[in-house]
C-alpha positions in Angstrom: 0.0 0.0 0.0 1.1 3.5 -1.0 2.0 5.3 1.7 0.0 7.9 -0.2 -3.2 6.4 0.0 -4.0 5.8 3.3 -7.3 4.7 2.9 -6.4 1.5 1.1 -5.4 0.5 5.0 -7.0 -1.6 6.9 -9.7 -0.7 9.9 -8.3 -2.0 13.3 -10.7 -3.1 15.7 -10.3 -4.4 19.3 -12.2 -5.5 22.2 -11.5 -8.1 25.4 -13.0 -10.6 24.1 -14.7 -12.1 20.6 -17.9 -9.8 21.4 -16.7 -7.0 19.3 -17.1 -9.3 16.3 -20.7 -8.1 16.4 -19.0 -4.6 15.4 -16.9 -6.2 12.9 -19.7 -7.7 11.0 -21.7 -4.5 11.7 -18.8 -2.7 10.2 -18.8 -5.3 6.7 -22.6 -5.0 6.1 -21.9 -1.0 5.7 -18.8 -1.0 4.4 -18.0 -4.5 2.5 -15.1 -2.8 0.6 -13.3 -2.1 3.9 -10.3 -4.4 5.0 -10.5 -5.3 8.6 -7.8 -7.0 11.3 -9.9 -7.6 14.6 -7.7 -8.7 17.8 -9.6 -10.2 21.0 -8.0 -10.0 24.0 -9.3 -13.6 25.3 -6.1 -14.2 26.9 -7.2 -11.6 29.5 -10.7 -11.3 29.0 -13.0 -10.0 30.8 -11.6 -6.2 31.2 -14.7 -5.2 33.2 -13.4 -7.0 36.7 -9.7 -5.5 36.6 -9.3 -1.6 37.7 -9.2 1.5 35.0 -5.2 2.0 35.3 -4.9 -2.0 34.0 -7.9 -1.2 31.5 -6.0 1.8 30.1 -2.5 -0.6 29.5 -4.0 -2.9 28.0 -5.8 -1.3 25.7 -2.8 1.4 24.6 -1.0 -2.6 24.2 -4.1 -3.7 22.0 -3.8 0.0 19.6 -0.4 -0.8 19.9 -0.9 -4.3 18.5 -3.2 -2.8 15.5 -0.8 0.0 14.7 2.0 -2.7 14.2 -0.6 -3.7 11.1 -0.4 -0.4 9.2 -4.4 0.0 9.8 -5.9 3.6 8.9 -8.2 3.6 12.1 -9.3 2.2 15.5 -12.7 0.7 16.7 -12.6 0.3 20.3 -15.8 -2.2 20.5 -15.5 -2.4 24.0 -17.6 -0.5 26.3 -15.4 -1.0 29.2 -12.0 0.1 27.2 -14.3 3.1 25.8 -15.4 4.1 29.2 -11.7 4.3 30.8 -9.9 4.5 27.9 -10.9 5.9 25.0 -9.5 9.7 26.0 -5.8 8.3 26.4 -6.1 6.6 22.9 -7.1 9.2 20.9 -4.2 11.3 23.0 -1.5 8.6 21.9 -2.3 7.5 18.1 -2.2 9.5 15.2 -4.9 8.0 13.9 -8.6 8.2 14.6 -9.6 6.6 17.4 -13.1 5.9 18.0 -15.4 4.0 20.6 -18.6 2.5 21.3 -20.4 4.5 23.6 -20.6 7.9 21.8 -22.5 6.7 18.8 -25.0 5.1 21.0 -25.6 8.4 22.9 -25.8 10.0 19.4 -28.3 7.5 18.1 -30.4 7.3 21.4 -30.8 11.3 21.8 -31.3 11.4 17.3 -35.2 10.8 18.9 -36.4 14.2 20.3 -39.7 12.1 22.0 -37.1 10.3 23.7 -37.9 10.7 27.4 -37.3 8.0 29.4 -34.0 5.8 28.9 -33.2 2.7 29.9 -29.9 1.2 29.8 -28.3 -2.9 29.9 -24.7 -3.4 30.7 -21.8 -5.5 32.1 -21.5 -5.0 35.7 -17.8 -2.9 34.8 -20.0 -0.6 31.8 -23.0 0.2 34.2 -20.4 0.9 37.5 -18.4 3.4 35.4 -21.9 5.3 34.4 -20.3 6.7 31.1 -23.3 6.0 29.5 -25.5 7.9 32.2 -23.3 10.7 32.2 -22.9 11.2 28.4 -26.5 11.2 27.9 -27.1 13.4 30.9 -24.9 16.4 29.8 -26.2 16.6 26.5 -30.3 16.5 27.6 -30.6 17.7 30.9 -33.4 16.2 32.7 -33.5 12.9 30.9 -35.0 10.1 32.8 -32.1 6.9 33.3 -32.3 4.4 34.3 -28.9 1.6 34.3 -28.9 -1.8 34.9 -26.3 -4.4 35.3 -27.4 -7.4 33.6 -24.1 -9.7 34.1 -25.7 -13.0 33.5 -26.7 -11.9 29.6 -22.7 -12.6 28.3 -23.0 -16.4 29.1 -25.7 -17.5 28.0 -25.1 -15.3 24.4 -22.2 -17.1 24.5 -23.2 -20.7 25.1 -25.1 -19.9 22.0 -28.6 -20.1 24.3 -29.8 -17.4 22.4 -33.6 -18.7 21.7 -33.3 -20.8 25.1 -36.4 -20.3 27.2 -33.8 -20.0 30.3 -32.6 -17.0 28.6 -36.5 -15.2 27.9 -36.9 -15.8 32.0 -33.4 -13.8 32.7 -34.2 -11.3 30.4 -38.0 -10.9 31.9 -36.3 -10.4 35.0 -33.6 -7.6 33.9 -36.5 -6.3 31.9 -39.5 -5.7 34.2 -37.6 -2.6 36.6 -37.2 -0.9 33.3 -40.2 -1.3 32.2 -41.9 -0.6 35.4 -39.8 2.7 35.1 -41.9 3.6 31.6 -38.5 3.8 29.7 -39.2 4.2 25.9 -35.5 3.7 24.7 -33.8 0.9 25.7 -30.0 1.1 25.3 -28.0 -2.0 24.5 -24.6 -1.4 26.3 -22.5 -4.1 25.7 -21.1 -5.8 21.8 -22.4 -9.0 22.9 -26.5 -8.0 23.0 -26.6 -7.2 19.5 -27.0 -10.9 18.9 -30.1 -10.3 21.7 -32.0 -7.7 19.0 -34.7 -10.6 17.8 -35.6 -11.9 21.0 -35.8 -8.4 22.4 -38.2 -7.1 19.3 -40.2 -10.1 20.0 -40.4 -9.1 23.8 -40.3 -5.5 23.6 -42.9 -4.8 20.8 -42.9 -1.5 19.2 -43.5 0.5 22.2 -39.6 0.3 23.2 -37.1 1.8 20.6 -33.7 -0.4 20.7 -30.4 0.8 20.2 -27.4 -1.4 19.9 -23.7 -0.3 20.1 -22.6 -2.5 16.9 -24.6 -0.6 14.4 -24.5 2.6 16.1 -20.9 2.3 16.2 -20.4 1.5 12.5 -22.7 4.0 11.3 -20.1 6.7 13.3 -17.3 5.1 11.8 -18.9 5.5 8.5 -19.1 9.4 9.0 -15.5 9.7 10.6 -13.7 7.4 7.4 -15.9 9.6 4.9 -14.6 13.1 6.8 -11.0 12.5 7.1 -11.2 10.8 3.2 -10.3 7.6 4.6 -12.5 5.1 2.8 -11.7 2.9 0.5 -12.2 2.7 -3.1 -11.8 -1.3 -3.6 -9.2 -2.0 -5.9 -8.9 -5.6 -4.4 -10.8 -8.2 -2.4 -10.9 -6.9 0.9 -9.2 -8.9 3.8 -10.7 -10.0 7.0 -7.7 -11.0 10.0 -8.8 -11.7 13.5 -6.4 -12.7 15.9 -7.2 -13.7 19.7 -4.8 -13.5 22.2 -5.7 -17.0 23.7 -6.4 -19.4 21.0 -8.8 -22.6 22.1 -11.9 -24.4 20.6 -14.6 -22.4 22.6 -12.6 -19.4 21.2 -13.5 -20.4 17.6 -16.4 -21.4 18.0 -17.7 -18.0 18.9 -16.1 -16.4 16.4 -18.1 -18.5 14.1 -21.3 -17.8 16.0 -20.6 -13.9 16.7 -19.6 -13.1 13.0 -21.9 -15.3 11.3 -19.9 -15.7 8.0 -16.6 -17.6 6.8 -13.3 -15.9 7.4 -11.1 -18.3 7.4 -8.2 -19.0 9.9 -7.8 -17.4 13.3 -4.8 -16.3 14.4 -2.5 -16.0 17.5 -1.9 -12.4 18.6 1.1 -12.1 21.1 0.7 -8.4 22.9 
């Protein structure tokens, strides 16, 4: 690649885990042209338990790991790394660096009826309330309402997706918020994308749903077409991901989160 053509790079996108897949394929249903090399950080996964200062080191030490593959821009498709350390990234790479949480903020308050919001997170999202105070500064006197809804990440990732254990936990995270007359419910975490059928099929019409994978590449969309970074395809575009901790589980997931062939996965070593 000319280094006078930027946007023939790669996007870089990162995330603790394989949940940021549902970015990825979020990200190659807008932009198929696009070249992408994912990393997941299984070997250290979940980032939501450990403290901000290790949540900051390893995510400069994922960029890091992206930047080492010439890519163009960085998806942070991690609501914990966007909540702690989204600010320090953007400080320390040259190029743009963007998260999950913003977009979904954007999208949310795009609604002006939008007066009541609920929000469903990992324990480590909710806790940091990025979400509560991003929507809070920009429409005063919002109603929010966050809930930690740890036991959602298993099961999506057991593959129990349609399992009738699931529709109980999900009645049970559901009926505060509901109770609280929210009419926007916020998905907060890359994993609940993969949650949006059996939520329309709960929810009705009468809750608006907004998920941090499409949210999130719809921003990206904007930032590539300002800063004349996408690409005009000249080739077949390329697909890497690399895990940090390579097992069967691992791959599995992979499979189930991207829903399409991609060939190998690969070990990362940070």
């Amino acid at each position: 690649m000319p280094a006078s053509d930027p946007s023939q790079a790669p996007l870089g996108v990162f995330d603790s885990g394989v949940g940021g897949l549902t970015v990825v394929r979020a990200l190659r249903e807008l932009m198929p042209q696009e070249s992408i090399v994912y990393l997941g950080d299984t070997a250290r996964v979940p980032y939501g338990s450990k403290s901000p200062d290790t949540i900051r080191r390893f995510s400069v030490e994922d960029t890091q790991f992206l930047m080492g593959h010439g890519v163009k821009a960085v998806v942070v498709a991690c609501n914990t790394a966007t909540a702690h350390a989204l600010p320090l990234l953007q400080a320390t790479f040259r190029v743009p660096v963007i998260g999950v949480i913003e977009p979904g903020v954007e999208a949310t308050l795009s609604d002006p009826r939008c007066e009541r919001v609920g929000i469903m997170g990992t324990a480590g999202t909710i806790r940091s309330s990025a979400y509560q105070y991003a929507l809070a500064m920009r429409r005063p006197g919002l109603q929010i309402h966050a809930s930690a809804t740890p036991l959602l990440v298993p099961f999506i990732e057991e593959g129990w997706i349609d399992h009738p254990a699931l529709k109980l936990v999900l009645r049970q995270y559901l009926e505060p918020l509901l109770e609280k007359g929210i009419d926007t419910l916020m998905l907060g975490c890359t994993h609940y994308p993969l949650l949006m059928p059996v939520l329309k099929k709960m929810l009705g019409k009468k809750v608006r749903l907004v998920d941090s994978a499409s949210t999130c590449a719809a921003h990206t969309l904007r930032v590539l077409e300002e800063q004349k970074l996408l690409r005009r395809a000249r080739s077949k575009p390329v697909l890497d991901i690399y895990l940090t901790d390579l097992s069967e589980q691992a791959e599995a997931m992979t499979r189930r989160f991207l829903g399409a062939d991609f060939g190998r996965v690969k070990k990362a070593s940070l």
